[in-house]
C-alpha positions as CSV (number, residue, x, y, z in Angstrom):
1,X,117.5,-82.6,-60.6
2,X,118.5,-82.7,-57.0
3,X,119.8,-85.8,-56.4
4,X,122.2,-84.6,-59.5
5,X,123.3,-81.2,-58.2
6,X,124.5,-82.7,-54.3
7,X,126.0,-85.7,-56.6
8,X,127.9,-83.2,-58.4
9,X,128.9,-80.8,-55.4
10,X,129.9,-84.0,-53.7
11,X,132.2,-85.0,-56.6
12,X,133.8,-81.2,-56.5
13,X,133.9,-81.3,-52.4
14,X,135.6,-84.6,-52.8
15,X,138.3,-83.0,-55.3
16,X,138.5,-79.9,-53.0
17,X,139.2,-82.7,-50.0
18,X,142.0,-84.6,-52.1
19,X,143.7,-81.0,-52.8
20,X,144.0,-80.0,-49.2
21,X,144.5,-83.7,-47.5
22,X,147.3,-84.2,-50.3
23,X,148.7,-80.9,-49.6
24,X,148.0,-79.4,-53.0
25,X,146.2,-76.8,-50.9
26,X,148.5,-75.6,-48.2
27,X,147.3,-74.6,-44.7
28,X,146.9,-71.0,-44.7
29,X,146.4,-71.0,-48.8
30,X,143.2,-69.7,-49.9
31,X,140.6,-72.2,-51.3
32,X,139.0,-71.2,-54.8
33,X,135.9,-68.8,-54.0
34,X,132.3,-69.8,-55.0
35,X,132.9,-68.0,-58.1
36,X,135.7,-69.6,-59.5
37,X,134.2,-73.0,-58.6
38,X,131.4,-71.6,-60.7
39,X,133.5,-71.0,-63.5
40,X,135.7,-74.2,-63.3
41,X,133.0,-76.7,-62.4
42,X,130.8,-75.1,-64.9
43,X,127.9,-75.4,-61.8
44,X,125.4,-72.7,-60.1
45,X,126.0,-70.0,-57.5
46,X,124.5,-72.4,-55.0
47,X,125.6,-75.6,-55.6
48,X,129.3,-73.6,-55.6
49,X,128.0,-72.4,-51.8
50,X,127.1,-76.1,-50.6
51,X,130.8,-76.6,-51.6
52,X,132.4,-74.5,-49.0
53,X,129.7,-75.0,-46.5
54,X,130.6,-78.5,-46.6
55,X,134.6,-78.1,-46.3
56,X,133.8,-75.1,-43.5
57,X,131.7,-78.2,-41.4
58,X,134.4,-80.2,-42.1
59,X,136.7,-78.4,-40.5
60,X,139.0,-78.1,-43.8
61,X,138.9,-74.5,-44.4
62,X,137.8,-71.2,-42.1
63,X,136.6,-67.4,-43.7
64,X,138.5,-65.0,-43.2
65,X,137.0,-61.2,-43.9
66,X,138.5,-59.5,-46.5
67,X,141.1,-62.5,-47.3
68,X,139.0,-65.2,-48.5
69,X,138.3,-69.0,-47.2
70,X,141.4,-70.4,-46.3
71,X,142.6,-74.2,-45.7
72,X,142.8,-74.4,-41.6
73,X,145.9,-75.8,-40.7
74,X,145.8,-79.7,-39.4
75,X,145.6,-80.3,-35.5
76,X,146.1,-83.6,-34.2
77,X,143.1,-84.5,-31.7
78,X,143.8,-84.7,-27.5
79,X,143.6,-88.4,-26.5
80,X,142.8,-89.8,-23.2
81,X,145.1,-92.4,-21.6
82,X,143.1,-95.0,-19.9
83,X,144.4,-97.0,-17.5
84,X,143.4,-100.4,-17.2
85,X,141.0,-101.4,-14.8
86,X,140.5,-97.8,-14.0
87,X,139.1,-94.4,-14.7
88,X,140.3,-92.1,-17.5
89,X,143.5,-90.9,-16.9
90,X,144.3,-86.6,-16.4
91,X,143.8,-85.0,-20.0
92,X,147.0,-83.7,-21.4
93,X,148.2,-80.7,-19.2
94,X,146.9,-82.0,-15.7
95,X,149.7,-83.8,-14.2
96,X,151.4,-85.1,-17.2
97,X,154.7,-82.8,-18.1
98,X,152.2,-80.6,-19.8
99,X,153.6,-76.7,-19.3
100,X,151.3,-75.5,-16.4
101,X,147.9,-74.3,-16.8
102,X,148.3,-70.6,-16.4
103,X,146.0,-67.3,-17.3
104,X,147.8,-66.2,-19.9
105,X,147.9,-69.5,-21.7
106,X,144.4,-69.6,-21.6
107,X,143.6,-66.3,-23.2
108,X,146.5,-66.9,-25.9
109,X,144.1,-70.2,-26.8
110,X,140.5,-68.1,-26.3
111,X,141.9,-65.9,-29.0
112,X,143.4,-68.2,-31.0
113,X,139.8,-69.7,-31.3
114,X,138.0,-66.6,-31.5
115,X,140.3,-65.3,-34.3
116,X,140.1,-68.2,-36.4
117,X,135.9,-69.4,-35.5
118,X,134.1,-66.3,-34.2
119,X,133.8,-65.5,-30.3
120,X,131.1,-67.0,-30.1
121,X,133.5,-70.7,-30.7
122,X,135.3,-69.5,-27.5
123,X,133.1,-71.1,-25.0
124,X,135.0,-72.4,-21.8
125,X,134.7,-75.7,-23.0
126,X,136.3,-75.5,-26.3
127,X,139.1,-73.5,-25.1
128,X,139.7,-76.0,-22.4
129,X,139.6,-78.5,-25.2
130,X,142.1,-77.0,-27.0
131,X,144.3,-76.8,-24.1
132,X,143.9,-80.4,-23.4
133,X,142.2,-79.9,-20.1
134,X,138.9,-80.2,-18.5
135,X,136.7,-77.4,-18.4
136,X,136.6,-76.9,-14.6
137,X,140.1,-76.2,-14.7
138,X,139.8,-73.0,-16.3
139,X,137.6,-71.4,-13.3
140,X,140.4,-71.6,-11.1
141,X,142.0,-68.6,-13.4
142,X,138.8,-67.6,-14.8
143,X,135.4,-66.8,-13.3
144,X,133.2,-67.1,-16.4
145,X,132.8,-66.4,-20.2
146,X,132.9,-62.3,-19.1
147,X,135.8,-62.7,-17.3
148,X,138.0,-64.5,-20.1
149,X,136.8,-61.9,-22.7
150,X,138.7,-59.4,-20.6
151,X,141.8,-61.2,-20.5
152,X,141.4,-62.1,-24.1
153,X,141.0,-58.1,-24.7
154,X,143.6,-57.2,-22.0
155,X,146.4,-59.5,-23.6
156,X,145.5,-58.5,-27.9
157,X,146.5,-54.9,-26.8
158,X,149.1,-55.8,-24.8
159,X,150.5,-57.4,-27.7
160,X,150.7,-54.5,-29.1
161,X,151.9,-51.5,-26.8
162,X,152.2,-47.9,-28.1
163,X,156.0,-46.7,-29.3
164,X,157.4,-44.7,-25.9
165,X,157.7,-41.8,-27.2
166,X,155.0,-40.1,-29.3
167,X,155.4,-38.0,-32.5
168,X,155.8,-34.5,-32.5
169,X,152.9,-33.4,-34.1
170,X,149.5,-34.1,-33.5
171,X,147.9,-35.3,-36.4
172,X,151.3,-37.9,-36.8
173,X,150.4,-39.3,-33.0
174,X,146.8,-39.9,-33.7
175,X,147.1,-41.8,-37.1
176,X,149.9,-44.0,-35.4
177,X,147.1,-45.0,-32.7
178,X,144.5,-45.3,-34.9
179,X,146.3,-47.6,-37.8
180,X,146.9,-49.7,-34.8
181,X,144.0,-49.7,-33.5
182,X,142.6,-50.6,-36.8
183,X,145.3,-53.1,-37.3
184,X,144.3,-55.0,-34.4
185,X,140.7,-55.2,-35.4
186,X,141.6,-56.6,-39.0
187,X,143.8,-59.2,-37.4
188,X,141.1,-59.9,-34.7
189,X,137.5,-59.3,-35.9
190,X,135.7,-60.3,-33.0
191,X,137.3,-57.7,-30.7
192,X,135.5,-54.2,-32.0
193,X,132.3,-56.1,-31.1
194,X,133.2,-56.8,-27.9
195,X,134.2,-53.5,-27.2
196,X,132.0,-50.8,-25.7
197,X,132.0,-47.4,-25.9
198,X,128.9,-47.3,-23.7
199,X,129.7,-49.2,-21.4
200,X,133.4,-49.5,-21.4
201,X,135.3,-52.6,-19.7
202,X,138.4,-51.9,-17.4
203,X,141.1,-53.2,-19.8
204,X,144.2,-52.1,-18.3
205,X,146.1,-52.3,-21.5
206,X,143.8,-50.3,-22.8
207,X,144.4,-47.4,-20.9
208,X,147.5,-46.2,-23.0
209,X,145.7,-46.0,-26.0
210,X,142.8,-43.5,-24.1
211,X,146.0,-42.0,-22.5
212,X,147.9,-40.9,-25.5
213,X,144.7,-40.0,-27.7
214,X,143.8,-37.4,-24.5
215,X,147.0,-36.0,-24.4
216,X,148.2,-35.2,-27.7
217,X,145.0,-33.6,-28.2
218,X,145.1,-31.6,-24.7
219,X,148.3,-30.9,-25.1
220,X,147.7,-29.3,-28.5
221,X,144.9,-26.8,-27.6
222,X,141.8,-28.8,-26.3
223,X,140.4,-28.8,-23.3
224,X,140.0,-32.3,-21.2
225,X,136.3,-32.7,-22.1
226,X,136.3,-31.9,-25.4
227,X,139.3,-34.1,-25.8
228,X,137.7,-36.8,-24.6
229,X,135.2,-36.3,-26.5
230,X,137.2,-35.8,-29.9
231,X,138.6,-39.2,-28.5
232,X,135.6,-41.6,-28.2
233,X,134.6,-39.3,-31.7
234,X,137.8,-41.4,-33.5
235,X,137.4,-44.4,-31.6
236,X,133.9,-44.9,-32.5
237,X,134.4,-44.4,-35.9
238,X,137.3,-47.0,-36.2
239,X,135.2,-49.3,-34.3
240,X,131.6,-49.2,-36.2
241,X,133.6,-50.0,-39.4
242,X,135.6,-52.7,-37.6
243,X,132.3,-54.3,-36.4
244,X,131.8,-55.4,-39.6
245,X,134.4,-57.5,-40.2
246,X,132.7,-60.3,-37.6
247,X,129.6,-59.9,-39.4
248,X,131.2,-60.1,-42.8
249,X,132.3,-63.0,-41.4
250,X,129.3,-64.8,-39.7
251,X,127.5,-63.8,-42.7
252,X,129.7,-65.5,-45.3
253,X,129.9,-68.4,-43.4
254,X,125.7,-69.0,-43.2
255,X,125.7,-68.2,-46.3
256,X,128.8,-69.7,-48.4
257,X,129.0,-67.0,-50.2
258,X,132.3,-63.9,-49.6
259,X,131.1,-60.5,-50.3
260,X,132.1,-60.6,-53.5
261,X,130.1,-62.9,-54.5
262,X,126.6,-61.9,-51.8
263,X,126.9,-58.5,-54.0
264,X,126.7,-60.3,-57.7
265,X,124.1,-62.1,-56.7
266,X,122.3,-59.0,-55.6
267,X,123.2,-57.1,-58.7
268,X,120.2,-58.0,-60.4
269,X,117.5,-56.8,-57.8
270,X,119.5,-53.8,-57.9
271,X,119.5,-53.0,-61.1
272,X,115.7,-53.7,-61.7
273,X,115.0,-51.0,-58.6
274,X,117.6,-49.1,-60.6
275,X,115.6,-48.7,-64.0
276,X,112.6,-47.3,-62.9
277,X,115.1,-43.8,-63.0
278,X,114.3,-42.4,-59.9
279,X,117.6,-42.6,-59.0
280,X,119.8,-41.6,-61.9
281,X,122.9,-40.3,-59.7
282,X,122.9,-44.6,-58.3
283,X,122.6,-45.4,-61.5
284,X,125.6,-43.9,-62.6
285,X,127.4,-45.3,-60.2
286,X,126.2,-49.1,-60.8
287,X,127.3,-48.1,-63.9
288,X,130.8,-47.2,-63.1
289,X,131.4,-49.8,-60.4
290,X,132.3,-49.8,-56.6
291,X,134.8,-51.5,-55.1
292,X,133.9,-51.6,-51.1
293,X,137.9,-51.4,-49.8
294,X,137.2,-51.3,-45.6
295,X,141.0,-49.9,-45.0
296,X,139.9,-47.3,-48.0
297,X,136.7,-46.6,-46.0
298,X,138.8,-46.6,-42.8
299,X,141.5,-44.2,-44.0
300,X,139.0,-41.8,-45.4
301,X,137.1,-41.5,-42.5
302,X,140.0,-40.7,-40.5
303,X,141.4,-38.4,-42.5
304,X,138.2,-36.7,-42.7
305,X,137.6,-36.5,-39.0
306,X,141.2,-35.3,-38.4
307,X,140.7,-32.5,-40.7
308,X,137.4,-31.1,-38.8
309,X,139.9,-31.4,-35.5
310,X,142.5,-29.4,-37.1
311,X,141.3,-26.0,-36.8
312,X,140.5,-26.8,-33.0
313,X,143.9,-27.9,-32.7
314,X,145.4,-25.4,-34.7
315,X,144.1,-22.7,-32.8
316,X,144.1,-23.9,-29.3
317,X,148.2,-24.4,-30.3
318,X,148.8,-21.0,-31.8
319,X,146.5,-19.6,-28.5
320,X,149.3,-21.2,-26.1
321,X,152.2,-19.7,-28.4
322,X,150.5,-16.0,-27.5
């Protein structure tokens, strides 16, 4: 029974190959989930999950949280030029009309990996890899892993700088910073992780973002401490849903399985738990159906928070009229 069920996930892993290598399957299209292979192939949950597995270690397709698997677009391998009768020669980029190692082409390529493998995948060896350079390069721009997180951080926010000129009101100026901030953790889902609120790095970039949270809010009523506290209040809360995302992520990609799919196959140990009627008001809602929507979750908690600030802000504002 084995030996049939990898014959057949071979055959549909094969068909899934021919799609994407004849271009059926664009790069950047998504890939049929383990539930539709289910459905079309007519096979199990799992033997659907060895599918993707299979194309993800093949480097064919990636996961992307809250997308889908998606085909990875095609890269054409580094080669080394060897000279004859002599050592390797420089990889691409050291001495041969490659543009010039520099720090901000390495961090561009750390999060290019990060964003598409995990941060974990952005090891100084892979990125110098990918830059068609040898490792030891990199440490004349970078002193270690730490130290090219930062830049990695440092240049996704600086991407992405704050308009010049704030809103009028409050409540307008701290949804603009928090959408983008959430924005940039949806595009990048390793960076809420790698963020502290603990123990926060010294991103320079990210100064503006502390900046204009602390003084909107000061400058509508609260006092310095209290703003800064309302602050890392918001910024946590965007964050611990963000952090998510890279587990989502991780997760799916162990597993083969979206989460989606992870929920149905948990549907049925939750509904035996479920019909013992302890918990009637659950049950109603297994009943009805949930939909986890992150932004939903994201927006809600936002607005929810903003609304506690309000009367603060309201009446610290109305105070300074007097």
């Amino acid at each position: 029974m084995e030996g049939r069920t990898e014959t057949r996930s071979g055959r549909i892993v094969a068909e899934m190959r021919r799609r994407i290598e004849t271009g059926e399957l664009a790069p950047g299209e998504r890939v049929p989930s383990t539930r539709e292979i289910t459905r079309q192939w007519g096979v199990a949950m799992a033997t659907a999950s060895k599918v993707l597995a299979e194309l993800r270690r093949e480097g064919l397709v990636r996961a992307v949280p809250g997308v889908g698997t998606l085909v990875e677009p095609r890269r054409t391998p580094a080669r080394k030029a060897v000279r004859p009768g002599g050592p390797p020669a420089a990889p691409p980029g050291e001495g041969q009309g490659q543009p010039a190692l520099t720090l901000a082409r390495i961090a561009t390529a750390a999060v290019a990996v990060a964003d598409a493998e995990g941060l974990a995948a952005a090891s100084m060896r892979r990125v110098a890899a990918e830059l068609g350079v040898s490792a030891m390069s990199l440490y004349r721009h970078v002193s270690d892993k730490d130290d090219l997180l930062l830049r990695m951080m440092d240049a996704v926010l600086a991407g992405h700088p704050l308009p010049a000129t704030p809103p009028p009101g409050w409540r307008e100026a701290i949804e603009l910073a928090a959408r983008q901030l959430w924005g940039l953790f949806r595009r990048h889902p390793w960076l809420a992780p790698a963020l502290s609120v603990t123990r926060p790095q010294v991103i320079a970039s990210a100064l503006p973002y502390s900046e204009w949270m602390l003084a909107t809010l000061h400058a509508h009523g609260l006092d310095l401490e209290t703003a800064f506290t309302a602050h890392l209040t918001l910024l946590n809360n965007i964050r611990g849903i963000a952090v998510n995302l890279e587990a989502e992520r991780e997760a799916e990609a162990h597993s083969g399985l979206d989460n989606e799919d992870w929920m149905d196959s948990q549907e049925p140990a939750l509904l035996s738990v479920l019909a013992s009627g302890r918990f009637p008001t659950l049950s109603r809602l297994a009943s009805a159906g949930y939909d986890l929507d992150v932004d939903a979750l994201f927006e809600f908690g936002l607005q929810r928070l903003l609304d506690g600030l309000a009367p603060l802000l309201d009446a610290g504002t109305a105070d300074s009229a007097d």
